[in-house]
N, C-alpha and C positions, 0 to 999 in steps of 0.2 A: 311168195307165201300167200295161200289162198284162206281167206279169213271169211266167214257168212258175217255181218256187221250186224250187231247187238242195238246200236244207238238207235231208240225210236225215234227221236228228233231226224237223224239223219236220214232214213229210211221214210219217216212221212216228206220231208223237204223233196228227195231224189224224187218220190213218186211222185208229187203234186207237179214237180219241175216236168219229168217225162209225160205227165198228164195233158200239161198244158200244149207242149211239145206237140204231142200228137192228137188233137183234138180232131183234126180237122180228119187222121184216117179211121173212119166209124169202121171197117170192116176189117176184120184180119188183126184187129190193135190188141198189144199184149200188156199189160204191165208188169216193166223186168220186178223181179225178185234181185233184190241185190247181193249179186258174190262180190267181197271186198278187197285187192291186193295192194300190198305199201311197198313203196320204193323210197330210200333216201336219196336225196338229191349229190352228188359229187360230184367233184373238179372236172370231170371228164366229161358231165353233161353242160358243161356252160359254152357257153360262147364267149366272143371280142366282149361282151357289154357286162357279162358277169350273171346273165341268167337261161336259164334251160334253153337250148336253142330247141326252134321248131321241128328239127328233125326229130329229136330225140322224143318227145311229147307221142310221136306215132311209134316211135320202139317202147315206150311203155306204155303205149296201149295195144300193142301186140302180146306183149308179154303179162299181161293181166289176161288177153285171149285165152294165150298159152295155159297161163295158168286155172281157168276156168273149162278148157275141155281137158285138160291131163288129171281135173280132179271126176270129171263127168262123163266123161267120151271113152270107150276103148278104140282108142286111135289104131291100134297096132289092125285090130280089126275091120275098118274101114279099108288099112293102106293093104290086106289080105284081099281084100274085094273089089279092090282098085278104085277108091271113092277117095275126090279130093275134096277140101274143104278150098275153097278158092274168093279170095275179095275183089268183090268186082269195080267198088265207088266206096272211097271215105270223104264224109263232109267232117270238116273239122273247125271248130272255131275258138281263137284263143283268146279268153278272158281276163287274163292277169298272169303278171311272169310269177315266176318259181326262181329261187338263188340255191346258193350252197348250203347245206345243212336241211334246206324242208325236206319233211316225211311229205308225201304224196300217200292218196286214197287214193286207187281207180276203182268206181264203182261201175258193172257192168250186167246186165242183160238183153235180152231178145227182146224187144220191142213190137217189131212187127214180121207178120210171116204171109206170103201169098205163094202163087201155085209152085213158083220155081227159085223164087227166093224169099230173105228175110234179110232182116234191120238188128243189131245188135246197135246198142245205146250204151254209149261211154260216158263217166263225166271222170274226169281228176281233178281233185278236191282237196287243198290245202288240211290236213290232220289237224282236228281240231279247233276246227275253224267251218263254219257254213260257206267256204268263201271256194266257189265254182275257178278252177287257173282254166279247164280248156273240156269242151265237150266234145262230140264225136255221132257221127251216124256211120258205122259199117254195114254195107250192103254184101251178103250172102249169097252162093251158090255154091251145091255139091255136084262136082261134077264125074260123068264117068273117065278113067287116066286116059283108056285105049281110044273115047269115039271124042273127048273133049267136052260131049253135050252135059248142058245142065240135066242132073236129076229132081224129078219132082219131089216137092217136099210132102210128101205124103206116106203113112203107114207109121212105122217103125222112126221114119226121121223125122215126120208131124211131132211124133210122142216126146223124142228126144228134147226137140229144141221147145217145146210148151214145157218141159220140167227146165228149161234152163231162164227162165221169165218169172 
């Protein structure tokens, strides 16, 4: 479920956090607009130890992706024009575990964009809490299906991924 998050607190926190984050790239730097998605936590996402194993952390942050281009993208038209969305590099760093019963926030946008790719900015964030479980830099390209190559981010998919920030 794709939710735009209301909480000023949360929204100045994400961005002063992403601020910081990318300080150092002056050129091409976005500040996401945050789309917000919740997952509850369940028996099936735990591990031996009794909290969110690492794998899972990057399936709900795919799935917060998902749910941010199925509310924004006409996907079906992309996959008509043979344009893939493709992840080339996730940094991922995990801040504090997750158990059974937590609501999970993923808060996510575009971060940063240059010629042939771009940065989506992930945090998942304990509901309710200012308390960061694990953050995320996904690195972007659209590539053509038939040659492979990256397409430039420019025109039409400039426009796209600047409304998704």
């Amino acid at each position: 479920m794709l939710l735009v998050t209301t909480s000023k607190k949360l929204l100045n926190n994400y961005h002063e956090r992403v601020t910081r984050h990318y300080k150092n790239y002056a050129i091409g730097r976005l500040l996401p607009m945050i789309y917000c998605s919740e997952i509850k936590v369940r028996g099936y996402h735990l591990d031996f130890y009794g909290h969110v194993n690492n794998a899972r952390y990057l399936e709900f942050l795919e799935e917060a992706r998902w749910a941010l281009f199925e509310d924004r993208v006409n996907l079906s038209r992309w996959q008509e024009q043979g344009i893939a969305f493709v992840i080339v590099n996730i940094n991922i760093n995990f801040r504090k575990s997750a158990g059974l019963g937590d609501t999970l926030e993923i808060l996510s946008g575009v971060s940063r964009m240059s010629g042939k790719s771009g940065t989506i900015h992930q945090e998942i964030m304990l509901k309710g809490y200012d308390t960061v479980v694990a953050d995320a830099d996904i690195i972007f390209v659209l590539t053509d299906v038939l040659s492979g190559k990256a397409l430039p981010l420019e025109g039409e998919f400039r426009t796209l991924f600047e409304q998704l920030n």
